[in-house]
N, C-alpha and C positions, 0 to 999 in steps of 0.2 A: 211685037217685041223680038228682037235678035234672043238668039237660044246662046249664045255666049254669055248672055249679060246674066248675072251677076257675076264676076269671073271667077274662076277659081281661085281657091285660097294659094294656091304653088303658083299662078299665074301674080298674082296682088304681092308674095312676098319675093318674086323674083324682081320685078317693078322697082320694089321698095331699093332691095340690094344693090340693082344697076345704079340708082338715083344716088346712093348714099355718098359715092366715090366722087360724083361731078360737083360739080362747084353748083354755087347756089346763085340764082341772078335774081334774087328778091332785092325788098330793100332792107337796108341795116337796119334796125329801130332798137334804140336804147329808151330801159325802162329806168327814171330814176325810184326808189321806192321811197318815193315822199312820207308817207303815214312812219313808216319806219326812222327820216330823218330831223322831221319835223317836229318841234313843240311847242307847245302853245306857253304863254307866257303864266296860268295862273300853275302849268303843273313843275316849274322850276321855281314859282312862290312858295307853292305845298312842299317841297323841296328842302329848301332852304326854312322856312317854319320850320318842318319838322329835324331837321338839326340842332335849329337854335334850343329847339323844345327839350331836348337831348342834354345841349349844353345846361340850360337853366336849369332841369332837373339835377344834375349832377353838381353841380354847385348850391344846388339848394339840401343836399346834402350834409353841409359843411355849416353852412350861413340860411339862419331865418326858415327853414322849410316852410310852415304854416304861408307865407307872404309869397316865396317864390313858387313852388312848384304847383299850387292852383294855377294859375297863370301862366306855365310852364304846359303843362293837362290841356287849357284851356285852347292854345298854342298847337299842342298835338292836335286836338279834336277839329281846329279851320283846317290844318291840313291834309287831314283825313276827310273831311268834305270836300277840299279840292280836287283831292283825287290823283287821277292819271298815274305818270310814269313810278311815283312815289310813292303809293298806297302802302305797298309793304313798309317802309321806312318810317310815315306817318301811324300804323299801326304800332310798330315797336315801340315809336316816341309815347304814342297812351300807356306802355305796358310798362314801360322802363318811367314813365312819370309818376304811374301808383308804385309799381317797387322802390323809389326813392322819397315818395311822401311817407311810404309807411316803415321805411329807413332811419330816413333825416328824423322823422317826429321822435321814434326809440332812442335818435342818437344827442337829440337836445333835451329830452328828458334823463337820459342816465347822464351825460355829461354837467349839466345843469345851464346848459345856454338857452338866450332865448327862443321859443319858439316862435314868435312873430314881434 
């Protein structure tokens, strides 16, 4: 074994510093970051459900609760099994679905509209 080798640390970072100034004669390589850009089609479904879930809870406020907003819930809860980029938005759509069934029902009970 050479008695130089492993070099020393003032030797490896004077190295480093000459190197840092010259140009580089690799090659380019561009990274795209796929996972990042990409998605899959059911989590822009879960998406989109959980929006709609949203809307139909919030009108089932007004109109019918009993009829809409199960189905509204129902609506959250596929797109919280779908999953992916949406999960947080599909959870809110279940939380904001029981705050307005348990809403809508007080507000066609005092009001006197139909419930279903």
């Amino acid at each position: 074994m050479d008695a130089s080798w492993p070099p020393e640390r003032s030797q490896a970072w004077a190295r480093a510093d000459a190197g840092a100034g010259a140009e580089s004669h690799g090659l380019a390589v561009s990274v795209t970051p796929h996972a990042e850009t990409s998605r899959r089609p059911g989590e822009w479904i879960a998406g989109l459900l959980a929006a709609f879930s949203i809307f139909a809870s919030c009108i089932g406020l007004a109109y019918r609760p009993a009829r809409l907003i199960p189905a509204a819930i129902l609506l959250a809860l596929l797109a919280t099994a779908l999953g992916g980029r949406n999960a947080r938005l599909a959870t809110w759509a279940v939380g904001i679905g029981g705050v307005c069934f348990v809403l809508g029902m007080a507000i066609a009970v005092l009001t006197g509209n139909p419930i279903y």
